[in-house]
C-alpha positions as CSV (number, residue, x, y, z in Angstrom):
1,X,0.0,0.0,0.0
2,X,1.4,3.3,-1.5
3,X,1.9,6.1,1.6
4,X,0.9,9.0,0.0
5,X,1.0,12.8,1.3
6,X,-1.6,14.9,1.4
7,X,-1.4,18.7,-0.1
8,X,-4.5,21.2,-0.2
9,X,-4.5,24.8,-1.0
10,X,-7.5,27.3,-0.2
11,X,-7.4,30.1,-2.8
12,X,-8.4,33.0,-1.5
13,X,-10.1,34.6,-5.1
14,X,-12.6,31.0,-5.1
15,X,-14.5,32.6,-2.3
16,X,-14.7,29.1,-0.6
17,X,-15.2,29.2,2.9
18,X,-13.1,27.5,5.7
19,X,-15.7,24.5,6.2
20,X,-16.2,23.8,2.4
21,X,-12.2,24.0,2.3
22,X,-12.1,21.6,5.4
23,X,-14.7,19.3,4.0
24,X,-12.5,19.0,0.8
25,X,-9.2,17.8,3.1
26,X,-11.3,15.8,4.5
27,X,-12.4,13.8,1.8
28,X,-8.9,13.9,-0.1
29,X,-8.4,11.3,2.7
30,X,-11.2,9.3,1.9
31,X,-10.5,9.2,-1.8
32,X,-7.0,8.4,-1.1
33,X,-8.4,5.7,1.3
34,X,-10.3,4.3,-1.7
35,X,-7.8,4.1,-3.9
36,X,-6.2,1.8,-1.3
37,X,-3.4,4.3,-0.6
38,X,-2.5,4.6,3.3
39,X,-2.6,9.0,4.0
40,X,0.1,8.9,6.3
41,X,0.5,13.3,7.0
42,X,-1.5,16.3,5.3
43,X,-0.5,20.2,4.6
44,X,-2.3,23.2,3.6
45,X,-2.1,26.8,2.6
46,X,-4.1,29.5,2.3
47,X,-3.5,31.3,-0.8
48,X,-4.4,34.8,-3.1
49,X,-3.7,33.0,-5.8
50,X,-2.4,29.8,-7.2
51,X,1.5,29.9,-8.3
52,X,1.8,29.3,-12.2
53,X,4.9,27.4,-11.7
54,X,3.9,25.2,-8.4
55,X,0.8,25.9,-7.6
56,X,1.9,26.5,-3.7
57,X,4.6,28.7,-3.0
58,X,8.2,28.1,-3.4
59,X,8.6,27.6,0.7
60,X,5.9,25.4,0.6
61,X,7.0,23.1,-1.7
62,X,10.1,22.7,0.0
63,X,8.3,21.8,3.0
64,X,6.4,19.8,1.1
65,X,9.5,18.0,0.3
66,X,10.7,17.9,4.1
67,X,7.6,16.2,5.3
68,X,7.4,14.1,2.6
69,X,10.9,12.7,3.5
70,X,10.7,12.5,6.9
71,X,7.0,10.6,6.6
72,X,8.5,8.1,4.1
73,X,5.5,9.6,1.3
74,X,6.2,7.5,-1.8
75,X,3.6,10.4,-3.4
76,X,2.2,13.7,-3.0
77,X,-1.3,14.1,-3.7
78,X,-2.6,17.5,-4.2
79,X,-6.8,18.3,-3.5
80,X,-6.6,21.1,-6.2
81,X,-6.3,19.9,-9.7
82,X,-2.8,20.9,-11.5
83,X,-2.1,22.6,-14.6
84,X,0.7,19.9,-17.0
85,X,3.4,22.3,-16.1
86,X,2.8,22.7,-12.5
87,X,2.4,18.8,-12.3
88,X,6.2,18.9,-14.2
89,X,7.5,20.6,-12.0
90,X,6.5,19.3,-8.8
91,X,7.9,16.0,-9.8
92,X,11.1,17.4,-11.2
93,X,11.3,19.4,-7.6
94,X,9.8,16.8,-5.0
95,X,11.4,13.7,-6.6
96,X,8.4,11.5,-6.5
97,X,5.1,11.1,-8.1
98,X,2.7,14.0,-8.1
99,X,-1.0,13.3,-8.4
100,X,-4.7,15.9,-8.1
101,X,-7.4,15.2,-7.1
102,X,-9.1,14.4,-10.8
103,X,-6.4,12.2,-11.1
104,X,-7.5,10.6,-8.5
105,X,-11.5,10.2,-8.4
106,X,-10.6,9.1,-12.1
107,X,-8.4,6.2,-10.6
108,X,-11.7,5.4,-7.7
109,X,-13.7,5.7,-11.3
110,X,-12.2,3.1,-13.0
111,X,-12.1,0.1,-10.4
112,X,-15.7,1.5,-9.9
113,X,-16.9,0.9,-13.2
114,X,-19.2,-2.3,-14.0
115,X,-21.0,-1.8,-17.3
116,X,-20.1,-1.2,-20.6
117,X,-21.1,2.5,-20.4
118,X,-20.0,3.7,-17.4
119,X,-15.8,1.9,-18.8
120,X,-16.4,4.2,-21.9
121,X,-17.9,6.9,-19.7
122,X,-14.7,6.8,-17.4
123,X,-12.1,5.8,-20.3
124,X,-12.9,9.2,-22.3
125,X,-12.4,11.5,-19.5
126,X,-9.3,10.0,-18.9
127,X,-8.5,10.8,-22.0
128,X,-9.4,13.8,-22.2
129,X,-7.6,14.8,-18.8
130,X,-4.4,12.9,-20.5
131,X,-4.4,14.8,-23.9
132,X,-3.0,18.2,-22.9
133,X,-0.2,16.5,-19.7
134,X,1.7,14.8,-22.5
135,X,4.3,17.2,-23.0
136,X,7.4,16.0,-20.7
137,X,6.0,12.7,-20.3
138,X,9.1,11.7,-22.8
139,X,11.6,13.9,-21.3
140,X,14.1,11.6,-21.5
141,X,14.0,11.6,-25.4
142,X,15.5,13.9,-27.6
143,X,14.4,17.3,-28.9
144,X,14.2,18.4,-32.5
145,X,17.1,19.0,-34.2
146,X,18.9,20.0,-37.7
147,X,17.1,23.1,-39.2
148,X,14.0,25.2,-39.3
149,X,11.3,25.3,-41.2
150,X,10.1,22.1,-43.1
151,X,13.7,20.5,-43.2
152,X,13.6,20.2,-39.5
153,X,14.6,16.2,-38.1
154,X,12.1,15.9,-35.7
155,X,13.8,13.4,-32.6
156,X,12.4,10.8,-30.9
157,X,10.6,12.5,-27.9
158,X,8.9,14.9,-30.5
159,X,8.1,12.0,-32.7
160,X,6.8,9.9,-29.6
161,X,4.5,12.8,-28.6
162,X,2.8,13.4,-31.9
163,X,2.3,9.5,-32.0
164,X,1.2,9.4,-28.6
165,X,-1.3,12.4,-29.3
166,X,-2.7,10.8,-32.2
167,X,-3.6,7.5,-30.5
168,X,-5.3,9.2,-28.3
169,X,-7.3,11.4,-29.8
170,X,-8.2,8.6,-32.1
171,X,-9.0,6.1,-29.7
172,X,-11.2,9.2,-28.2
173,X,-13.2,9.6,-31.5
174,X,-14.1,6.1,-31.2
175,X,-15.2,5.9,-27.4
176,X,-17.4,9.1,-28.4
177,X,-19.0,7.6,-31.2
178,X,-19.6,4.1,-29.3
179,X,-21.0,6.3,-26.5
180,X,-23.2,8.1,-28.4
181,X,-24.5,5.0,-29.6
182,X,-25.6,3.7,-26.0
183,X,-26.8,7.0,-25.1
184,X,-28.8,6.9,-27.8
185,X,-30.0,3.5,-26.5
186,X,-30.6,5.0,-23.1
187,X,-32.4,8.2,-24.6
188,X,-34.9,5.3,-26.1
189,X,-35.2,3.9,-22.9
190,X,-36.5,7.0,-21.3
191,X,-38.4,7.7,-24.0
192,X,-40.6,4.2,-23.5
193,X,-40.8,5.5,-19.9
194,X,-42.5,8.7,-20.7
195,X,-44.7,7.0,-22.9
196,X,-45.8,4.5,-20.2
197,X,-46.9,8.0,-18.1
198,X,-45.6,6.7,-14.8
199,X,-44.2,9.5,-12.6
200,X,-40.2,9.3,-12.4
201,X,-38.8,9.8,-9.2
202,X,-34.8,9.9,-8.8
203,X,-32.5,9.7,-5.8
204,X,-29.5,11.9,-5.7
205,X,-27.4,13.3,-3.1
206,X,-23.2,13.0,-2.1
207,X,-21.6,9.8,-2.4
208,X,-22.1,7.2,0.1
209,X,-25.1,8.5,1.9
210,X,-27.5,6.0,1.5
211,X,-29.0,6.4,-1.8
212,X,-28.8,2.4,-2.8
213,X,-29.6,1.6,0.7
214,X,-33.2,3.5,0.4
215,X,-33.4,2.1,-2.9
216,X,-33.0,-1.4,-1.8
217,X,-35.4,-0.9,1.2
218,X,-38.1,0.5,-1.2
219,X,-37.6,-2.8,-3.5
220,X,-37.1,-5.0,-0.8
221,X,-41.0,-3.7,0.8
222,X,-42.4,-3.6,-2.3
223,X,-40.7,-5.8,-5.3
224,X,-40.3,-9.9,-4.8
225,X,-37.7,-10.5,-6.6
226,X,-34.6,-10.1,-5.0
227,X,-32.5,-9.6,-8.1
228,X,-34.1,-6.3,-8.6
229,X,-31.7,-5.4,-5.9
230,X,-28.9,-3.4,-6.4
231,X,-25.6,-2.4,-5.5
232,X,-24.9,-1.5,-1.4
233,X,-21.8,-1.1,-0.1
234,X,-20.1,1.5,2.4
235,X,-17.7,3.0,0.0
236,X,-17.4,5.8,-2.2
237,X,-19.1,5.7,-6.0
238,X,-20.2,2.4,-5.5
239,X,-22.6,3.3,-7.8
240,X,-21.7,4.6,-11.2
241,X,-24.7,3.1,-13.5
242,X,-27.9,4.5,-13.2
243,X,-30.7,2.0,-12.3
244,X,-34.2,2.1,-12.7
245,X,-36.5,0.1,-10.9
246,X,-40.9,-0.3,-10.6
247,X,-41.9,0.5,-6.9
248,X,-45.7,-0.5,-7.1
249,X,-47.2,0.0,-3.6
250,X,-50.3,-1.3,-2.7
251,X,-53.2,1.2,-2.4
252,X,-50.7,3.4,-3.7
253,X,-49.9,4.7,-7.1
254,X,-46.9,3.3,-9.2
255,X,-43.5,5.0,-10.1
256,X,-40.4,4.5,-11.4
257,X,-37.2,4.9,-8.9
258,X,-33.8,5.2,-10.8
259,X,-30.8,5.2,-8.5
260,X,-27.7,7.6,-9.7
261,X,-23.8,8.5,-9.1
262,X,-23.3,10.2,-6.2
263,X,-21.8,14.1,-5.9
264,X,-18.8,14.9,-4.4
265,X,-17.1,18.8,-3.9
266,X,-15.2,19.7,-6.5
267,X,-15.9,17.1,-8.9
268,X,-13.8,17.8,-12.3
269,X,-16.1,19.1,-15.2
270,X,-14.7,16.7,-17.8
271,X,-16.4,13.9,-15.4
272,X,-19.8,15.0,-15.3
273,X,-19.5,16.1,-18.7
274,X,-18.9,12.0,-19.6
275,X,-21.8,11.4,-17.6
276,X,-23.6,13.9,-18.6
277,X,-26.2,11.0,-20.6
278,X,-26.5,8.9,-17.3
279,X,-27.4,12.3,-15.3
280,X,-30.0,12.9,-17.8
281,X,-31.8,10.5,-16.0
282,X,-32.2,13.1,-12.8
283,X,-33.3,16.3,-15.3
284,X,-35.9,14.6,-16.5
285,X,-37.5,13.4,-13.3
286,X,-40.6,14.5,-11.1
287,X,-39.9,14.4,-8.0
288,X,-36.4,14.2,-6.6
289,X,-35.4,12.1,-3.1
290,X,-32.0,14.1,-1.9
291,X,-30.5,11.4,0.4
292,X,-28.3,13.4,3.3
293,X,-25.8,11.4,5.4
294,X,-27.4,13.1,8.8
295,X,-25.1,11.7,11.2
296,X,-22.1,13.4,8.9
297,X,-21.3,16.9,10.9
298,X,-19.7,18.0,7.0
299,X,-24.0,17.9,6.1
300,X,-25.1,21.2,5.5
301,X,-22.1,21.8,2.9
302,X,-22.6,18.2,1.3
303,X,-26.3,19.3,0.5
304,X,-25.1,22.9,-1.2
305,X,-22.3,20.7,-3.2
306,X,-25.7,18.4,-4.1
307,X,-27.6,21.9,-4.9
308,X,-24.9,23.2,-7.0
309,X,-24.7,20.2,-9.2
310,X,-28.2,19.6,-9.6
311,X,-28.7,23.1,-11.2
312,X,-25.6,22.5,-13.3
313,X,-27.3,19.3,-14.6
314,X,-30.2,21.4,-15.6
315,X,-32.2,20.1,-12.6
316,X,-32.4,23.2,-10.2
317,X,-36.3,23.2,-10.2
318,X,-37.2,19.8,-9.5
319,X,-39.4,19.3,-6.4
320,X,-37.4,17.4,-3.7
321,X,-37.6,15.7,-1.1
322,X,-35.1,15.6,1.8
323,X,-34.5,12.5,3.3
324,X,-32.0,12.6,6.3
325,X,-31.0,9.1,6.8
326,X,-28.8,7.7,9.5
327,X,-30.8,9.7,12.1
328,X,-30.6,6.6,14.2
329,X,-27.2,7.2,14.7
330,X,-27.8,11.0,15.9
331,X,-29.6,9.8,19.0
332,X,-33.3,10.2,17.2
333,X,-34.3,6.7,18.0
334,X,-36.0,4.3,15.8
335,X,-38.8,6.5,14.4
336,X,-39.2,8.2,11.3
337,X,-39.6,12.3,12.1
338,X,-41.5,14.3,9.1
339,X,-41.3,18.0,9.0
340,X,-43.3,19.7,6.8
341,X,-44.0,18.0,3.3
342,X,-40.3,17.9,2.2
343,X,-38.3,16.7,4.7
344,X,-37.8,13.0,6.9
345,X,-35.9,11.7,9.5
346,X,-35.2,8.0,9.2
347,X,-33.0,5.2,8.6
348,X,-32.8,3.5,5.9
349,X,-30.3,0.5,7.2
350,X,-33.0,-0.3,10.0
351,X,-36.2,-0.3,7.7
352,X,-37.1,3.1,9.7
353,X,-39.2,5.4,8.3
354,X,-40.4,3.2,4.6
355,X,-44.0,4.3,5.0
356,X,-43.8,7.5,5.8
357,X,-41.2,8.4,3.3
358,X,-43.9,6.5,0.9
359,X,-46.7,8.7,2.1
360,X,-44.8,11.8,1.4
361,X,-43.6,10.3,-2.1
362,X,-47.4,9.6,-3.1
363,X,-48.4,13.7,-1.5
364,X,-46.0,14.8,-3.8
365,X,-46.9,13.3,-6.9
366,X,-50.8,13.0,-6.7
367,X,-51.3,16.4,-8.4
368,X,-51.0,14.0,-11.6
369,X,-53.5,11.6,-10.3
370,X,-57.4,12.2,-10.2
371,X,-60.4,10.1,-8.6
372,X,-62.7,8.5,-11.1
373,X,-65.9,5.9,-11.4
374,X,-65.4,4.3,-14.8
375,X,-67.9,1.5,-16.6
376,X,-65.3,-0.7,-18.7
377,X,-67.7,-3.2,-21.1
378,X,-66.3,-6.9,-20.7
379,X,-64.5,-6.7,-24.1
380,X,-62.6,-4.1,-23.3
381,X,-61.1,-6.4,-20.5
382,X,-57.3,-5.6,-21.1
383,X,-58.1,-1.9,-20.0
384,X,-59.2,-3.4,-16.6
385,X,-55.8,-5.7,-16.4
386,X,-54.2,-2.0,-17.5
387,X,-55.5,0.5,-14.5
388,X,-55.3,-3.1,-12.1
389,X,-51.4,-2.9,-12.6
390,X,-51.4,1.4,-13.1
391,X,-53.9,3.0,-11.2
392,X,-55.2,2.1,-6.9
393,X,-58.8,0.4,-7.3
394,X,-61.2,1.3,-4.5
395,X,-63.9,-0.6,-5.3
396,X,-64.4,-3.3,-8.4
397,X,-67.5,-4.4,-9.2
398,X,-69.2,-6.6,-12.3
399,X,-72.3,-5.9,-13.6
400,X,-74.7,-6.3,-16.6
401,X,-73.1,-4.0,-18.7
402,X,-69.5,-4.0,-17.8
403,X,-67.0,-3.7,-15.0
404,X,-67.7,-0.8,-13.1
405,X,-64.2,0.7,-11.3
406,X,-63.9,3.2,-8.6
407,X,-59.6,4.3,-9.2
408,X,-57.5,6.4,-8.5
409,X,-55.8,6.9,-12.0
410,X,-53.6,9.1,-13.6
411,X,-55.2,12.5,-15.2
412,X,-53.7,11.0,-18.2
413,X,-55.5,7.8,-18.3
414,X,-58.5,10.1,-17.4
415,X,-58.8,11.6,-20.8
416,X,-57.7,8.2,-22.6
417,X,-60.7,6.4,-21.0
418,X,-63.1,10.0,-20.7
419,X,-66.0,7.3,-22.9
420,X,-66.0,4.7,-20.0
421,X,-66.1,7.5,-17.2
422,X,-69.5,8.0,-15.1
């Protein structure tokens, strides 16, 4: 296991306060944790602005260098992300590996990474991080030589750069088209969902803070079959893919869940920009379930890092619900506590809190939903199977003429079946 050293710097002119810069340290370690590295020291710096050369000041790389040495660091790890030369230098000065921070939530990425997508989703922003840090990667071959002008001899590390370049931005072109492929697959899928009109409800919310674990509880209550469930594990981006699931209460109206990546502070454009299709997923949804990590003291800043990313994505406006899980381990007991219409209590390890957080899920999206008495004529019998499976029957009843329905049914379906109503 790598011992790696751990570097922040607060710029001044980002206007981020001390806790959000605290919050950031703080989960350098954890990422560094997860990429099975041991974080054996950490340093910091408040600066007006970052060096050009370094990044950090010329004094603090040299202590930098000191601590790294006397804690045995076999690599520096910086929370800030680093410009190619400041990266080349570092090295050249520190005398040992130099990573950032995108560097290495790209590294968790990749060993995170289950389906087809999510690899191509990862592999092209690693390349496009890689494409512009290739200079001095070959620094050990030669320079061009000979004359100027078009009878220059270009030497090997030119030559080996201009390869390298090209391979990449090759393979690139390719990822992007075979992406664009399965997004266009996915964009199908979500199209089909629309089309079915059942109301699209998406958990999001910082990484590891429960949003597979309220997922699974909903599926376990309310879904047999246990291969519906999905990943849950206490670790960071466990979840990359975005999964949709059919939560069908009973007395209750339908709705599709879909499970998605967790946030983080600070994560690098290029990655939600690659997952841009899978986020998609969130934009287009009706209600929203923000999953909080209560018993985190880091909470408040984790749910304006979730805020800030949701109205990047487009998604600023959704109606959401907050659900603050873990509250059993905040002393709160084993009882879900609702305040207002948008926010819960619970725990979703414990089973705490399932109907209520249903109760508030169904308030929320019944202003699509109507009462209605419908007659439905017994050869019309695949609409009955149709608001059985989509709709909450009151009452069911057959007589002469047809079977007459007492529902709960979407406004929708209201106007698609306006002959049969009563």
């Amino acid at each position: 296991m790598e011992r790696a050293l751990i570097v922040g710097v607060n710029i001044n002119s980002d206007k981020r306060s001390a806790s959000a810069f605290g919050l950031a340290m703080d989960e350098m370690v954890s990422l560094v944790k997860a990429c099975d590295m041991q974080p054996v020291g950490r340093i910091s710096q408040n600066m007006e602005r970052a060096n050009t050369a370094t990044y950090i000041g010329a004094g603090k790389v040299e202590e930098v260098r000191e601590m790294a040495a006397q804690l045995e660091a076999e690599l520096v790890v910086f929370d800030n992300g680093l410009s190619p030369i400041q990266l080349r230098n570092l090295q050249k000065i520190l005398d040992c590996p130099v990573i950032d921070r995108t560097t290495l939530i790209l590294e968790i990425f990749s060993t995170r990474a289950q389906t087809r997508e999510a690899k191509l989703q990862v592999e092209v922003a690693r390349l496009q991080y890689m494409l512009p840090r290739l200079v001095g990667l070959h620094a050990a071959l030669s320079r061009q030589g000979g004359a100027s002008g078009a009878m220059s001899n270009k030497g090997a590390g030119e030559k080996k750069l201009e390869l390298d370049r090209r391979r990449l931005e090759q393979r690139l072109t390719g990822l992007k088209r075979e992406l664009e492929e399965i997004s266009g697959e996915r964009r199908t899928q979500r199209r089909m969902r629309a089309e079915s009109g059942l109301p699209r409800v998406a958990l999001v919310g910082y990484t590891n803070a429960g949003k597979s674990t309220v997922m699974n509880m909903l599926l376990s209550a309310y879904v047999s079959n246990e291969e519906k469930q999905v990943l849950e594990k206490d670790m960071l981006f466990a979840t990359l893919d975005t999964t949709v699931r059919r939560i069908a209460p009973p007395k209750e109206n339908a709705f599709l869940l879909s499970d998605t990546v967790g946030f983080i502070s600070n994560l690098p454009h290029n990655l939600v920009k690659a997952f841009r299709s899978t986020l998609e997923e969130v934009k287009e949804a009706d209600l929203l379930l923000q999953i909080i990590d209560y018993s985190d003291e880091n909470h408040r800043e984790q749910m304006k890092v979730t805020a800030d990313t949701l109205r990047e994505l487009g998604a600023g406006d959704i109606p959401v619900i907050y659900v603050f899980n873990k509250a059993d381990l905040c002393g709160m007991g084993e009882f879900a506590t609702i305040q207002g219409d948008d926010k819960i209590y619970m725990s979703a390890k414990s089973q705490c809190g399932i109907d209520a957080l249903l109760t508030m899920i169904s308030g929320k999206l019944s202003g699509g939903y109507q009462d209605c008495k419908l007659l439905i004529p017994y050869q019309r019998g695949e609409l009955v199977s149709y608001l059985n499976e989509n709709a909450v029957v009151y009452e069911m009843q057959y007589r002469e003429t047809g079977v007459y329905l007492e529902a709960n049914v979407r406004k929708r379906d209201a106007g698609r079946f306006r002959e049969y109503l009563l």
